[in-house]
C-alpha positions as a LaTeX table, in Angstrom:
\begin{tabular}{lrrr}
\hline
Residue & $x$ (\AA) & $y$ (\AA) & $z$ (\AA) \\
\hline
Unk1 & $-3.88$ & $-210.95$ & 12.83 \\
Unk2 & $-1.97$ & $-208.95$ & 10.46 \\
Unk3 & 1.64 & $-209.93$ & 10.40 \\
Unk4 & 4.16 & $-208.26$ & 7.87 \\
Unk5 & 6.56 & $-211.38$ & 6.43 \\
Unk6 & 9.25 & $-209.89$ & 8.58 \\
Unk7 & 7.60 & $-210.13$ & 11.72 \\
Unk8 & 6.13 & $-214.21$ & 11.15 \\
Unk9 & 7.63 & $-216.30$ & 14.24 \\
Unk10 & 9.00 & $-219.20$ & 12.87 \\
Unk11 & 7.71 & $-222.41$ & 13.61 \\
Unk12 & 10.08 & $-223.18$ & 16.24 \\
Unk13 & 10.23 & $-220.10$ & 18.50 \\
Unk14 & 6.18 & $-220.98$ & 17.88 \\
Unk15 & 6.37 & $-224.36$ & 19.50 \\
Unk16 & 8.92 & $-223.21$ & 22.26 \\
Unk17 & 6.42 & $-220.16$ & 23.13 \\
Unk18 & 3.63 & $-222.20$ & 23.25 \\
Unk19 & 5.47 & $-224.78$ & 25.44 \\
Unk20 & 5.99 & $-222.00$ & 27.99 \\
Unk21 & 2.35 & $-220.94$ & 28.05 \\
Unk22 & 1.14 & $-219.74$ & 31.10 \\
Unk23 & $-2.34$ & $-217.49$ & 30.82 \\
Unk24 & $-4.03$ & $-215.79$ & 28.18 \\
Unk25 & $-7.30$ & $-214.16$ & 26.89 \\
Unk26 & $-10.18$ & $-216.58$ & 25.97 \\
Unk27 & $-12.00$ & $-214.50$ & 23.23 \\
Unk28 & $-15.68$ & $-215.47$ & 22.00 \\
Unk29 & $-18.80$ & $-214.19$ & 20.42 \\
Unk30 & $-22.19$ & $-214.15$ & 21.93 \\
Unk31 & $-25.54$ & $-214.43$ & 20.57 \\
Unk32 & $-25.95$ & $-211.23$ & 19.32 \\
Unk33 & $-22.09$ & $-210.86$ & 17.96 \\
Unk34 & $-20.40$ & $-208.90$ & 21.09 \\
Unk35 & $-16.54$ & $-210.19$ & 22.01 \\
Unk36 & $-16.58$ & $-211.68$ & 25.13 \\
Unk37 & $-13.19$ & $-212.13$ & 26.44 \\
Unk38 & $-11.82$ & $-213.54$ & 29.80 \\
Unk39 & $-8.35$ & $-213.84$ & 31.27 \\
Unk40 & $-7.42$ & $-217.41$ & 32.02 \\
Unk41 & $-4.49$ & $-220.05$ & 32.82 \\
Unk42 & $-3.95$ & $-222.41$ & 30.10 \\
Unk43 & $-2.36$ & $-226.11$ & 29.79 \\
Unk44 & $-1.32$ & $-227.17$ & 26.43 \\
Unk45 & $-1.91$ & $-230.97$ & 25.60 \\
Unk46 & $-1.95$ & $-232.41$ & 22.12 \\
Unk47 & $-3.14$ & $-229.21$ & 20.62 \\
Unk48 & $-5.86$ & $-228.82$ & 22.76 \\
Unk49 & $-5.91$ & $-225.89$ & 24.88 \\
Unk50 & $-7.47$ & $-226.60$ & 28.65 \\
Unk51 & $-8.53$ & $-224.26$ & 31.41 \\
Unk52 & $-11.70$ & $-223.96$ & 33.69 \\
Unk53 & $-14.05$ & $-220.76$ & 34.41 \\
Unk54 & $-16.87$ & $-220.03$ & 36.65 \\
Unk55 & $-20.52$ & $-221.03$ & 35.77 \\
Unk56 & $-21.77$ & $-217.03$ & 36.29 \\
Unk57 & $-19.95$ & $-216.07$ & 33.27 \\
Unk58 & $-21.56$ & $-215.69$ & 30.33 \\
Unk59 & $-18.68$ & $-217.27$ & 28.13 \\
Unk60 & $-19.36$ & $-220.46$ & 29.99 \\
Unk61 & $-22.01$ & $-221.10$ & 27.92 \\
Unk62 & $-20.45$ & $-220.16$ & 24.52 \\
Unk63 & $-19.50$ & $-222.93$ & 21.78 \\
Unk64 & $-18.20$ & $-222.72$ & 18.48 \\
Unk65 & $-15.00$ & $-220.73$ & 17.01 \\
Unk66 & $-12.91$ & $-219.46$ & 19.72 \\
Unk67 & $-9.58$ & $-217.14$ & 19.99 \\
Unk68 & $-7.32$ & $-217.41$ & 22.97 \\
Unk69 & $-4.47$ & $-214.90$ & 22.64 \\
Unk70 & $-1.51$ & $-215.30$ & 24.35 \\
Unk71 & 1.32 & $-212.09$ & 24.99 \\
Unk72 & 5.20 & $-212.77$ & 24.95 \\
Unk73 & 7.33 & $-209.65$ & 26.38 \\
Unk74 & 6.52 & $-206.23$ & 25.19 \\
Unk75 & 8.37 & $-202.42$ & 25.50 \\
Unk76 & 8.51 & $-199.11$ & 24.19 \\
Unk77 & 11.00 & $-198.19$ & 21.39 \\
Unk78 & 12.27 & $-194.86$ & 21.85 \\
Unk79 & 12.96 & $-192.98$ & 19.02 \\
Unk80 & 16.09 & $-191.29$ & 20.52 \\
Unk81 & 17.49 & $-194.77$ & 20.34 \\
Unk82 & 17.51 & $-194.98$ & 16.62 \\
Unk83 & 18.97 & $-192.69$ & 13.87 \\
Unk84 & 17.91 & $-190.40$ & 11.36 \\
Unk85 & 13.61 & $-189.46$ & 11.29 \\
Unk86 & 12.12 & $-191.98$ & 12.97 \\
Unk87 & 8.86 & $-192.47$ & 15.29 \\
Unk88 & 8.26 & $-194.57$ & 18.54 \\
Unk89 & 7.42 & $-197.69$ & 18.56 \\
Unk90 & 6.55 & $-200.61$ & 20.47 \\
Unk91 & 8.04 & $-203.98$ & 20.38 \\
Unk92 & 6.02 & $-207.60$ & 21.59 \\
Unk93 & 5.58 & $-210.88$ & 21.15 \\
Unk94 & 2.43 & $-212.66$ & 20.63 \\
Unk95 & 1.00 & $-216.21$ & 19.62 \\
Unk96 & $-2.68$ & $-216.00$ & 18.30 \\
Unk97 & $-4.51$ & $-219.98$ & 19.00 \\
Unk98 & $-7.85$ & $-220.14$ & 16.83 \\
Unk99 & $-10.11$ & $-223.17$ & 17.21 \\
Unk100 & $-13.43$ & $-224.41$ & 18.65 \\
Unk101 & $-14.58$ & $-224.34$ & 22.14 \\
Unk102 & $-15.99$ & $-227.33$ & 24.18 \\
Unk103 & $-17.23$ & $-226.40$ & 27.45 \\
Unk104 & $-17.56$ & $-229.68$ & 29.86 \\
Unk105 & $-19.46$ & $-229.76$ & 33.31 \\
Unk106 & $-18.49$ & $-233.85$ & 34.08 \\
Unk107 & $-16.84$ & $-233.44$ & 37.19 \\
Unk108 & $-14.44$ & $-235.83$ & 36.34 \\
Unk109 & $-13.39$ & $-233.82$ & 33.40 \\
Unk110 & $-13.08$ & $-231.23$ & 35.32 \\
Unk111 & $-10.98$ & $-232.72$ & 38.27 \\
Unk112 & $-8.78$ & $-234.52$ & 35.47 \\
Unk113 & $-8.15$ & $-230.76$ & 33.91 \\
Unk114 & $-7.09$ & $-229.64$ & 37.42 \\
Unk115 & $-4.56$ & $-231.99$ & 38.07 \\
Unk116 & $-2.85$ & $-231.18$ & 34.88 \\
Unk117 & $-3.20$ & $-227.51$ & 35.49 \\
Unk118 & $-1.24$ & $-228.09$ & 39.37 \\
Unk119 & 1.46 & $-230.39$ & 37.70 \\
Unk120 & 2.28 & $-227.68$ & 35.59 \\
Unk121 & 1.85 & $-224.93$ & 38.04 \\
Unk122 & 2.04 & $-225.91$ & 41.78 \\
Unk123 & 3.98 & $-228.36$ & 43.86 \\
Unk124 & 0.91 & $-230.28$ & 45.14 \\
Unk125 & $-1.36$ & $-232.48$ & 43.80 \\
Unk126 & $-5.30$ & $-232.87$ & 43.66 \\
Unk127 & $-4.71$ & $-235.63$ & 46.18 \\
Unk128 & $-3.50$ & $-232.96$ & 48.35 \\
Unk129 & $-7.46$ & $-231.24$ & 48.77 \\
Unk130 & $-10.11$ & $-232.61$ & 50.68 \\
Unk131 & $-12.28$ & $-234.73$ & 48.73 \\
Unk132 & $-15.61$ & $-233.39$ & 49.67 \\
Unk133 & $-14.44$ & $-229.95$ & 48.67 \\
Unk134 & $-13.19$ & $-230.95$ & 45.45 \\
Unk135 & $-16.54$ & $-232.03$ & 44.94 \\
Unk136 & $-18.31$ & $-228.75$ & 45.69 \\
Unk137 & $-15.89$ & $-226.96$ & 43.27 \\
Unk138 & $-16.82$ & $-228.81$ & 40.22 \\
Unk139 & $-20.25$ & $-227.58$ & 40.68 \\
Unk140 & $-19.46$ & $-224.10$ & 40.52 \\
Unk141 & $-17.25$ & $-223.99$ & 37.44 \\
Unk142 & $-17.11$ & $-225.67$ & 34.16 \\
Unk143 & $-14.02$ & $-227.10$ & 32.15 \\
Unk144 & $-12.80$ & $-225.27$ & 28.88 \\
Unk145 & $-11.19$ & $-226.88$ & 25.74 \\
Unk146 & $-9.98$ & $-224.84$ & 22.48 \\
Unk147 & $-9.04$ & $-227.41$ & 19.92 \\
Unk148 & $-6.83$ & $-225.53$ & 18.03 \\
Unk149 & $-7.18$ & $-225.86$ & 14.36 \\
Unk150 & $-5.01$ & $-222.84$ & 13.47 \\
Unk151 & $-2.13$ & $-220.43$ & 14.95 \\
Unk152 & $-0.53$ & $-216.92$ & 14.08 \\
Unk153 & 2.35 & $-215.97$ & 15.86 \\
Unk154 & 4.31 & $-212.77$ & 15.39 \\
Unk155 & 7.58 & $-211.27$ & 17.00 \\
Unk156 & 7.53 & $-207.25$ & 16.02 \\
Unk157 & 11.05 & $-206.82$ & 17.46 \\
Unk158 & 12.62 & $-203.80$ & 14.95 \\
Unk159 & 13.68 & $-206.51$ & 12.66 \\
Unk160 & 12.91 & $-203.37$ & 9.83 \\
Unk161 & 15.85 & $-201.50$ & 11.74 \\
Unk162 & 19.37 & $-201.12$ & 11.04 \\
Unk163 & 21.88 & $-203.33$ & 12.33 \\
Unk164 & 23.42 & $-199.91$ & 14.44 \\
Unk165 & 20.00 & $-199.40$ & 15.64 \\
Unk166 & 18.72 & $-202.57$ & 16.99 \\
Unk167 & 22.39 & $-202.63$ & 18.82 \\
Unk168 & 21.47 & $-199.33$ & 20.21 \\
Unk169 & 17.47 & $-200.58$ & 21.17 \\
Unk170 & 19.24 & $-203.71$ & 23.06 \\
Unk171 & 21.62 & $-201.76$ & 25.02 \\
Unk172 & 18.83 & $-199.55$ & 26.06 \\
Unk173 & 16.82 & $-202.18$ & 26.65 \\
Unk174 & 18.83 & $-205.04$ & 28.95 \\
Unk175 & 18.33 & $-203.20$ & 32.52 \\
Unk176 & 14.61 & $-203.10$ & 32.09 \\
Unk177 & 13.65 & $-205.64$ & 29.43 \\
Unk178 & 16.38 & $-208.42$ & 29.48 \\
Unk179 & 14.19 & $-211.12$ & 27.83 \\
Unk180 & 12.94 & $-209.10$ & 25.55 \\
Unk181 & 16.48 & $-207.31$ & 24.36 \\
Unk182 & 17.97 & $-211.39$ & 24.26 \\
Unk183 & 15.32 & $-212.18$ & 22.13 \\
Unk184 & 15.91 & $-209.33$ & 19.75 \\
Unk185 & 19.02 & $-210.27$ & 19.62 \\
Unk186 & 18.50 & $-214.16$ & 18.86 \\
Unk187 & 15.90 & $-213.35$ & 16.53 \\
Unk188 & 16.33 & $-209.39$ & 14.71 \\
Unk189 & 20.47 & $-209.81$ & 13.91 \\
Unk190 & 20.68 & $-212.74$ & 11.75 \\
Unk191 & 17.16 & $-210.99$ & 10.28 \\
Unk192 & 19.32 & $-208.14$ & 9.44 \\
Unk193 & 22.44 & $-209.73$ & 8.60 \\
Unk194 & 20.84 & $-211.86$ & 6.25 \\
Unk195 & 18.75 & $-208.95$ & 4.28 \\
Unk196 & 22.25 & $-207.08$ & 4.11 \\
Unk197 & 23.49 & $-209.60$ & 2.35 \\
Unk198 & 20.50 & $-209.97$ & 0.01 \\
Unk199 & 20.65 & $-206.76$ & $-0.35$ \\
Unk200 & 24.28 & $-206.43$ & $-1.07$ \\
Unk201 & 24.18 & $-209.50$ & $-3.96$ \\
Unk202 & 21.69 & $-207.39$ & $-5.60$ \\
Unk203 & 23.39 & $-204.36$ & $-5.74$ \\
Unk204 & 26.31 & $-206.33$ & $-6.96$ \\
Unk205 & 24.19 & $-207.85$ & $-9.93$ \\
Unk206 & 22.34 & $-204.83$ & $-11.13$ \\
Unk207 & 24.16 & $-201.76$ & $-9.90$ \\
Unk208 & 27.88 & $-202.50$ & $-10.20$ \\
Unk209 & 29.40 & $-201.85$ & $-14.14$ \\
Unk210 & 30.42 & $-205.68$ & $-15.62$ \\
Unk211 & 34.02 & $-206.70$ & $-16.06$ \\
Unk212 & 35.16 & $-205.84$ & $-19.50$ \\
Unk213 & 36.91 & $-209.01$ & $-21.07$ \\
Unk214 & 39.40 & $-208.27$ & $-23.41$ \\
Unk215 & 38.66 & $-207.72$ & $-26.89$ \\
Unk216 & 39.57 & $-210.78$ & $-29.46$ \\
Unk217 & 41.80 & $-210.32$ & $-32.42$ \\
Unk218 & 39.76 & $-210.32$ & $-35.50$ \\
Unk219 & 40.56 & $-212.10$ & $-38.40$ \\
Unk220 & 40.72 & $-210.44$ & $-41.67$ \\
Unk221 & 39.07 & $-211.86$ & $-44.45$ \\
Unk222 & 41.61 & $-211.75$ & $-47.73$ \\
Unk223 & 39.26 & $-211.32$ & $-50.21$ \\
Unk224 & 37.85 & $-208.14$ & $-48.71$ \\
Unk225 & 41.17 & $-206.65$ & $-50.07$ \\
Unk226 & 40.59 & $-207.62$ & $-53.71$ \\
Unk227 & 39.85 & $-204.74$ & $-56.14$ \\
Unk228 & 37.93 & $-204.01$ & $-58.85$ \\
Unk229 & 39.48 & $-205.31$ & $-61.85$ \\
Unk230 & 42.08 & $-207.18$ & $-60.17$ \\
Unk231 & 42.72 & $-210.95$ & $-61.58$ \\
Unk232 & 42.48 & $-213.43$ & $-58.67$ \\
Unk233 & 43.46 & $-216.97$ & $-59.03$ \\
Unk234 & 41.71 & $-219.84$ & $-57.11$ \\
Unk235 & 43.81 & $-222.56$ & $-55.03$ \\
Unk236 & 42.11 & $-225.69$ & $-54.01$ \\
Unk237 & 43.15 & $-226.72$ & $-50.78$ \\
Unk238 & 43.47 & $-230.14$ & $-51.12$ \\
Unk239 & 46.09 & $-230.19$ & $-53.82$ \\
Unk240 & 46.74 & $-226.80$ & $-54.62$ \\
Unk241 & 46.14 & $-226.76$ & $-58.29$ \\
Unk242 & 44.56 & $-224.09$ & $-60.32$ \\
Unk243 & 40.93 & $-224.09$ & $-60.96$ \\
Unk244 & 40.03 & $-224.06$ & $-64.42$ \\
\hline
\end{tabular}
């Protein structure tokens, strides 16, 4: 994913988005190098990513580098919110989680992957389901595990703006978007505020005229009076006596 140094999620909005993870799209390439990609509810546990899909799809029976991308909140940036030519825009969030796929069919595995995926997402338990029809349902889909060996997060949220502008893009944006318009303002002001300054201490090193110090009294050298033909005597300092 491309991701302009201004828009890199640092590393700990990274591990508190990924620590809210709900769903996202399980991305993969088949034999003959078409994207396959399927929607699916994730549970993180020690960096592996773990869901479950049906046996009919085709992805079910891929293996080897995977992408599962995960979306944050997005909107549209108007550009009557902003000053001055500018175009529309549109503002997200989104984590990027590369790795390796395992696909598992031992039931166990799978009925292990469920009860993780109801303790984070339902109030009852695997305990809670009949037995027998447990056991039917791990026939008909197969568990999914993304080791994740590498992620890319970005947040595009008009950190390149002014500081007038994002205020306005907030504003506009609390009734509809308030998640969004709190995170651009926990994450694009001190952006902002701390460029301004950057850019401010250059401007003061290169741009602004140096203090003039005042100028030192020079000393004049006595024997650049002399002139021609004029007799000079020598005095040695240390006992003042004429040099023969």
């Amino acid at each position: 994913m491309y991701i302009p140094e201004h828009f890199r999620m640092s590393d700990e909005d990274v591990e508190a988005f990924l620590s809210g993870v709900r769903a996202g799209n399980l991305i993969t390439v088949d034999e003959n190098r078409r994207p396959l990609a399927t929607f699916l509810p994730w549970v993180l546990m020690d960096g592996r990513l773990i869901s479950h899909m049906g046996t009919v799809n085709p992805q079910s029976r891929h293996t080897g580098e995977a992408l599962v991308v995960f979306m944050g909140d997005d909107a549209y940036i108007s550009d009557e919110w902003m000053s001055g030519v500018a175009a529309p825009t549109w503002d997200y969030e989104t984590v990027h989680a590369y790795g390796e796929i395992r696909v598992h069919t031992d039931p166990e595995w799978i009925i292990d992957s469920w009860s993780q995926m109801l303790e984070r997402y339902s109030t009852r338990t695997i305990g809670d389901y009949d037995p027998a029809w447990v056991e039917i349902q791990t026939r008909s889909v197969v568990g999914v595990e993304v080791v994740v060996t590498e992620i890319q997060a970005k947040s595009k949220l008009s950190q390149n703006r002014t500081r007038s502008e994002v205020d306005s893009i907030i504003s506009h944006l609390s009734p509809a978007c308030p998640h969004l318009a709190a995170r651009m303002a926990e994450v694009s002001l001190p952006h902002i505020a701390a460029r301004d300054e950057k850019v401010r201490e250059i401007r003061q090193l290169f741009l602004e005229p140096p203090r003039k110090t005042p100028a030192r009294p020079m000393r004049t050298n006595p024997m650049l009076a002399i002139q021609p033909g004029q007799n000079v005597r020598l005095i040695r300092m240390s006992d003042t006596q004429p040099l023969e």
